[in-house]
Structures are given as C-alpha cells and as structure tokens.
C-alpha positions in Angstrom: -16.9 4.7 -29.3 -13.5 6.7 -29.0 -14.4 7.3 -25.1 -15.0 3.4 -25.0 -11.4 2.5 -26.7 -10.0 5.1 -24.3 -11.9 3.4 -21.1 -10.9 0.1 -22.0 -6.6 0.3 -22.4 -6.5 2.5 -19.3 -4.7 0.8 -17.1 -6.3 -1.0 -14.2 -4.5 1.1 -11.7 -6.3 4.1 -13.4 -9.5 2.9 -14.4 -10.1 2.0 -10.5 -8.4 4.9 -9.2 -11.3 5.9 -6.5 -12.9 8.9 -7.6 -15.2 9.4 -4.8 -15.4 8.2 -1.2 -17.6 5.3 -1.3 -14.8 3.9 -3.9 -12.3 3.9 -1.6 -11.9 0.8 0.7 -11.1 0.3 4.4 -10.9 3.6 7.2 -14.9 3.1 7.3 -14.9 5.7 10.4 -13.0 8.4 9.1 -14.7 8.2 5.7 -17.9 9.0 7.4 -16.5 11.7 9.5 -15.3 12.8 6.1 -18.7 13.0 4.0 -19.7 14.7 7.7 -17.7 17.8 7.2 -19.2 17.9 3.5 -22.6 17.8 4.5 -22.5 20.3 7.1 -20.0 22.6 4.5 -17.8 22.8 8.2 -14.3 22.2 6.2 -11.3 22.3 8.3 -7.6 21.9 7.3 -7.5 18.1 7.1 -3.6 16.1 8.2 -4.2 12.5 7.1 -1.0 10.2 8.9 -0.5 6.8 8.7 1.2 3.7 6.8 2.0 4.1 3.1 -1.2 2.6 1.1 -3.5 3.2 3.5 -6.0 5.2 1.1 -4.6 9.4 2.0 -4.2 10.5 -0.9 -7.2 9.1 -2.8 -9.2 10.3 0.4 -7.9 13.8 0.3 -8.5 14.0 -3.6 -11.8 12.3 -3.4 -12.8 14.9 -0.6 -11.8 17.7 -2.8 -13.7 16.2 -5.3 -16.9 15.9 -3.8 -16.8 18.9 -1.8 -16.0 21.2 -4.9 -18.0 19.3 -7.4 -17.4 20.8 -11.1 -15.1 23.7 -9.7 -12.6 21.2 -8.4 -10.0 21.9 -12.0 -10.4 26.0 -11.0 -10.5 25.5 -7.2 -8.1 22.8 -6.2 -4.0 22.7 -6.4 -2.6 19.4 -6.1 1.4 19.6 -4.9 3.7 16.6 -4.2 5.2 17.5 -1.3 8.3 15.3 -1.7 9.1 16.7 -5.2 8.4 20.8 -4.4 9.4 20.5 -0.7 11.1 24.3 -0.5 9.9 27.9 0.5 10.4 28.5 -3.4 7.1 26.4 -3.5 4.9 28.5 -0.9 6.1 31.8 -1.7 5.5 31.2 -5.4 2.4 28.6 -5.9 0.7 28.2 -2.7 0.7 31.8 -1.9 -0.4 33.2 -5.3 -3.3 30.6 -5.7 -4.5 31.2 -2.0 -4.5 35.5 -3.0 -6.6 34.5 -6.0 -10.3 35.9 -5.4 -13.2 33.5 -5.3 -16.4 33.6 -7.2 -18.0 31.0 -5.3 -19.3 30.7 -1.5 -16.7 27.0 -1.3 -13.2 27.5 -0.1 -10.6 27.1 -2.5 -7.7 23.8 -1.6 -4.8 23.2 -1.6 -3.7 19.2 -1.5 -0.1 18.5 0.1 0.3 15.0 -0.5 3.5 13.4 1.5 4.0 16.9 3.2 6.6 15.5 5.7 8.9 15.7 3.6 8.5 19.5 3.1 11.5 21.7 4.8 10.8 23.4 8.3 11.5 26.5 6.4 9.0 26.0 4.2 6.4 24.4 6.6 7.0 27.8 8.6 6.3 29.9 5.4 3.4 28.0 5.5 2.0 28.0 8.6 1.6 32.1 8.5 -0.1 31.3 4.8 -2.7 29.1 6.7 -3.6 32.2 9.3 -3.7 34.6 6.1 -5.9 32.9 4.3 -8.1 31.1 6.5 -11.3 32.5 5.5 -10.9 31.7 1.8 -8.6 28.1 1.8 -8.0 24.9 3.5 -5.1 22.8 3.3 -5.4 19.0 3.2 -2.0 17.2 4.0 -1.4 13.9 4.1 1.9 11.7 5.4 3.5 8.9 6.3 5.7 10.6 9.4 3.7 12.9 11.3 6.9 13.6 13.4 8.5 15.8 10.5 5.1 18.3 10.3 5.8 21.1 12.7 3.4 22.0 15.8 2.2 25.2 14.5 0.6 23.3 11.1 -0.5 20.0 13.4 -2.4 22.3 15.7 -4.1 23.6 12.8 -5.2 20.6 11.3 -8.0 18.2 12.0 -5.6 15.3 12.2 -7.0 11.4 11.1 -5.1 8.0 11.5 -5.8 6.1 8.4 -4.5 2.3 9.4 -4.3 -0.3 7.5 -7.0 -1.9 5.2 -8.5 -5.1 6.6 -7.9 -8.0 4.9 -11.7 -8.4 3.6 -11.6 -5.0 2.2 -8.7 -5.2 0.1 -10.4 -8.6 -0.8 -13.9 -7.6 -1.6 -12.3 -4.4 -3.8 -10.1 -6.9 -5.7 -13.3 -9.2 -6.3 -15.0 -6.4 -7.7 -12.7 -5.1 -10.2 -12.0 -9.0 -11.5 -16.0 -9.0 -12.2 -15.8 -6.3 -13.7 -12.9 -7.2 -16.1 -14.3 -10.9 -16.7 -11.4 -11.9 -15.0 -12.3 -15.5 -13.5 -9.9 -16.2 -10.6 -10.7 -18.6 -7.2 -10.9 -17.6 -4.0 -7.5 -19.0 -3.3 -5.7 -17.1 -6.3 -7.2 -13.8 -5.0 -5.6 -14.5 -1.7 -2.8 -15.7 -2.9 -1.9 -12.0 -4.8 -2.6 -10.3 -1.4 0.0 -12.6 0.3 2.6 -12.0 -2.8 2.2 -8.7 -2.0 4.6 -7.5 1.2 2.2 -4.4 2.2 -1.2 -6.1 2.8 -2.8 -2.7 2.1 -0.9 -1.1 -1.1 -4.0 -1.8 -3.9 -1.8 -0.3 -6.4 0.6 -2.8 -6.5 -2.3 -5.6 -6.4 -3.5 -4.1 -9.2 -0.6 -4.2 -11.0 -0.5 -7.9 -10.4 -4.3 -8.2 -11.7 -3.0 -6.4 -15.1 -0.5 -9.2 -15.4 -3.0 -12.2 -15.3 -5.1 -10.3 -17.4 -2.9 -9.9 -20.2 -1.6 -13.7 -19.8 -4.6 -14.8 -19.0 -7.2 -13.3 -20.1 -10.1 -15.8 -21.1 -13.1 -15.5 -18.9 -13.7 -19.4 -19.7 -10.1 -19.9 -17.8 -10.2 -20.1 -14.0 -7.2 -18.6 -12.6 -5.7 -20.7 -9.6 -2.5 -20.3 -7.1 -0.4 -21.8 -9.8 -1.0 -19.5 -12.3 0.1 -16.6 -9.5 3.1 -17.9 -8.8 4.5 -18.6 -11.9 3.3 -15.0 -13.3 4.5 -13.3 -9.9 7.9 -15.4 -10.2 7.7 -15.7 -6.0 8.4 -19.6 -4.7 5.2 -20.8 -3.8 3.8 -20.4 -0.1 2.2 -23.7 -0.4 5.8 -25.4 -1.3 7.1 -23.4 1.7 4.5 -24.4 4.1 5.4 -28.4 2.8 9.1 -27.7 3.5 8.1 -26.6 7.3 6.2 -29.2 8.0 8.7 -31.5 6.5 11.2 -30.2 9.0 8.7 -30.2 11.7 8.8 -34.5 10.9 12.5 -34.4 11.2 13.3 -34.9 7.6 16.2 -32.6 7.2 18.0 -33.7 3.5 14.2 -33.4 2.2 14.0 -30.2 3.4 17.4 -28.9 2.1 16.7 -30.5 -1.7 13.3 -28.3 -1.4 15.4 -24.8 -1.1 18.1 -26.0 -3.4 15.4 -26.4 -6.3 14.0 -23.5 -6.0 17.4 -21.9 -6.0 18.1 -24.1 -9.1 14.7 -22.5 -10.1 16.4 -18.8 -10.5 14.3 -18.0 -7.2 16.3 -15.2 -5.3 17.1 -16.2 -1.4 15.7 -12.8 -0.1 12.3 -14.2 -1.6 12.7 -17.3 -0.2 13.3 -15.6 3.5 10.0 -13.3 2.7 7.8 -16.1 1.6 8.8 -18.2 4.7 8.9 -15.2 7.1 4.8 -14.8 5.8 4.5 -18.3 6.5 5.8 -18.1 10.0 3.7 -15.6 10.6 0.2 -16.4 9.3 0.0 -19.6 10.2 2.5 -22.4 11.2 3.2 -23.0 14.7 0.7 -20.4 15.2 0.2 -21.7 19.1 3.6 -21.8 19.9 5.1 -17.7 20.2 8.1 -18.3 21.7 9.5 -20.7 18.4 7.7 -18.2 15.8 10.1 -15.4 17.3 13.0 -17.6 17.1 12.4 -19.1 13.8 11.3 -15.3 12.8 15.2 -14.2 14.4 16.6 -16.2 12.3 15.2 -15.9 8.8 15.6 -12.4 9.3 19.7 -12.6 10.3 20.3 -15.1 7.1 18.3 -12.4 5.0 20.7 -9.9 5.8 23.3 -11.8 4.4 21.7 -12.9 1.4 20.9 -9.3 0.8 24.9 -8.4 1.5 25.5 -10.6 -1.5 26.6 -13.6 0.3 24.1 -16.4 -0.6 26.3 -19.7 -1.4 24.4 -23.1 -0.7 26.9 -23.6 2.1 25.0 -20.8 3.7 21.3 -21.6 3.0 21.7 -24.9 4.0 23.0 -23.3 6.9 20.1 -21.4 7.8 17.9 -25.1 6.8 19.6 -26.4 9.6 19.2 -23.5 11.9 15.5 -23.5 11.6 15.2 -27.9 11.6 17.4 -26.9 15.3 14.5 -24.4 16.0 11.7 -26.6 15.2 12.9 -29.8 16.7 14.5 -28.4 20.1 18.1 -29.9 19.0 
C-alpha cells in the first residue's frame, strides 16, 4: 500500500521517466541500433549529439540500464558534465571507478551527460583514461554541441544524431500517459499543449503542463478542451491569433489593433504575443505564399526584440499591427 501512495504523488515527469528503451519515444533507428549492440554484448563508447530534448540522456541511462541489468547501482557512474566539468573530476571520480576491478564478464560505465561543456583539459585527461581502460569501461556521452568534444574522444566514440521527435510521437506518448492518469482531454487540447510548448520535442516540459490540468482538473467525467489550456498555460490563444490574421488579411485594421490591445489589457506579455503569432505564421497561415511568411516572420521577430528590451508601449504594438496589415495587404 506504502509503494502505491509513493507511485501515485510522484510526479508525472518522474513516474514517466523512460526506464527502458521501448519507453522512450521518437529516434526509432538509433534505438534499434541501440538494443543491437546489447544483443550482440559489442558495446562501444557511445557520443549521442543533437537538439536539447531529443531523448540522450534517457537513451544513454536506459542503455545502461538494460545492458547491466541488476548491477547497473554497482556498475554505472552517472556525472553531469556541466556541473563537474574540470580535470579535478577525471583524476578523482572517473579514474578511481574505471581502476576498480570487476566481478562480472559486463564492462563497467561511465555516463557524461552534456559533456561539451567539460574543459579541453579535462576532455584530454580523459581521452588517455578511455585508452587505459578500454578493456574494462565504456563511456557514453551525450551533448548538445558536438563542436566543443575534442577529436581524440569523437574518434573514439560511436557517434548518433538524435533529431527531433516527430510530432505523432510526442503525441501518441502524451495520449498514453493521459490514459493512464484518467485524464480526459480532446484531440485538440493535446495539440494545443505541444504548440504552447516552444521546443516541439522537450516531453518534460509537456509533462509539466499535464500535471497542471491534472491538479485543476482533475475529474475524468470532465473533458479538457483548448480553453481550458490556455487559461491554465496563461499563453493568448492561437485560435484568437489566427482570427486577428485573417482579420487583417480582410483589411480590417482597428479590429485587428482592439484584438492585441485586449489581450494586453488581459496581463498577456508582448513577447508571448510575438511567439504565439510567430507559430501561427509558421504552421499554417499563408502557408502557400513564402515570400510574405518571411516578411511577416522579419518583422515579428524585430518588434520582439524590442519588447524584450523593455520597450513595449501601445504606440509600439500598434506599430508592429500596422507593419504586418502593410505585409499582408501589399500597402
């Protein structure tokens, strides 16, 4: 019953944490070439690069995981690159666990997560640790910047893009874990908190979102809608947005300008405003016609940068209203 209480107030971004590799969603390919080095025991030093939320970091732990089975406490270190980033760190933690002897036939790992942030001293230091120990250890790195990792630890490495999740991954994970929770929210609400969320792959910040409508609204009876999103997310609404495009788009400039000026009487911030359009621009409206989506893109983007210096009077955003009714209607 304890372990049941415990399960249950985890939160979400816990409970789901992937803790094998089927759990983890998107990067199909390198996920197979991944349960591929287990099955044939051929485990090389892994360097996992790509964008931030991309599923590294669960892959690398969820590798360890399977690989070492219940030795992975004994067996595995797990270092954050970007908070023990020195020599100190080799000399004293990596290089003492990778002398340790092994009871078992399975090499012992070491996980560097966001290891391009380690020094080049230190990467050096590490980089003759690798050779010493290659018989007994593998290192499994991951980052964001595979610039900053040195040649000698690259060539080293097995090295694997992980890009970003697609859209009916992150989609299909999120649908799960709401059945699971009893959480009952439409199709359009579950898209509607991946395009609230500014990177399209980052679950963790999804699920974040999904703990907040389920402690506000949590009865299965209830079905969640857009609505509900928005108001919980405090973000203007993408459907408003789209209406105050196409508004413009029928030449009806004061309608247009009243629509930003109540959200801003709303307490919605201008930056938001800028992102939510920016989206907008992007996914959908005046999809056919690239050459005004780059201006109208231009533009949104300048006036953001002003917002974001602190300057956002109404003299200026109805400024940028009538920059993009120009843009829209070739004046």
């Amino acid at each position: 019953m304890t372990e049941l209480v415990k399960e249950d107030t985890l939160p979400l971004i816990e409970k789901y944490r992937p803790q094998t590799l089927d759990d983890i969603a998107g990067n199909k390919s390198q996920i197979l070439f991944l349960k591929k080095f287990i099955e044939t025991e051929n485990i090389p030093n892994l360097l996992l690069t790509g964008d931030p939320g991309g599923g590294k970091t669960s892959a690398v732990i969820a590798f360890a995981k399977e690989y070492l089975g219940p030795l992975y406490n004994e067996y595995c270190m797990e270092l954050n690159a970007s908070d023990e980033r020195g020599i100190e760190v080799v000399r004293s933690k990596i290089k003492i666990f990778s002398q340790r002897k092994s009871c078992s036939e399975k090499y012992k790992i070491i996980i560097l997560d966001e290891s391009d942030n380690m020094t080049s001293t230190a990467q050096l230091a590490l980089k003759r640790t690798m050779e010493q120990y290659e018989g007994t250890t593998k290192f499994l790195f991951t980052c964001n910047n595979i610039e900053n990792i040195i040649s000698g630890i690259q060539s080293r490495c097995k090295i694997m893009f992980f890009g970003k999740i697609e859209r009916a991954d992150v989609l299909a994970r999120l649908g799960e874990i709401c059945y699971k929770e009893d959480i009952n929210m439409s199709p359009d609400a579950l898209n509607c908190i991946l395009d609230l969320t500014e990177n399209k792959s980052d679950l963790r910040e999804m699920l974040n979102k999904l703990e907040l409508v389920k402690a506000n609204y949590g009865d299965p009876e209830k079905i969640i809608e857009e609505e509900h999103i928005f108001s919980l997310c405090d973000k203007p609404s993408p459907l408003l947005l789209r209406d105050f495009l196409d508004i413009l788009q029928k030449g009806r400039l004061k309608d247009g300008i009243d629509i930003i000026n109540n959200l801003k009487n709303d307490g919605y911030q201008s930056s938001d405003i800028c992102i939510t359009l920016n989206n907008e621009i992007i996914n959908g409206f005046l999809m056919k016609n690239e050459e005004m989506k780059r201006q109208l893109i231009s533009c949104i983007g300048n006036y953001n940068m002003f917002f974001l210096e602190g300057n956002e009077s109404l003299l200026q955003i109805g400024g940028m209203v009538v920059d993009i009714y120009k843009i829209i209607n070739h004046v």
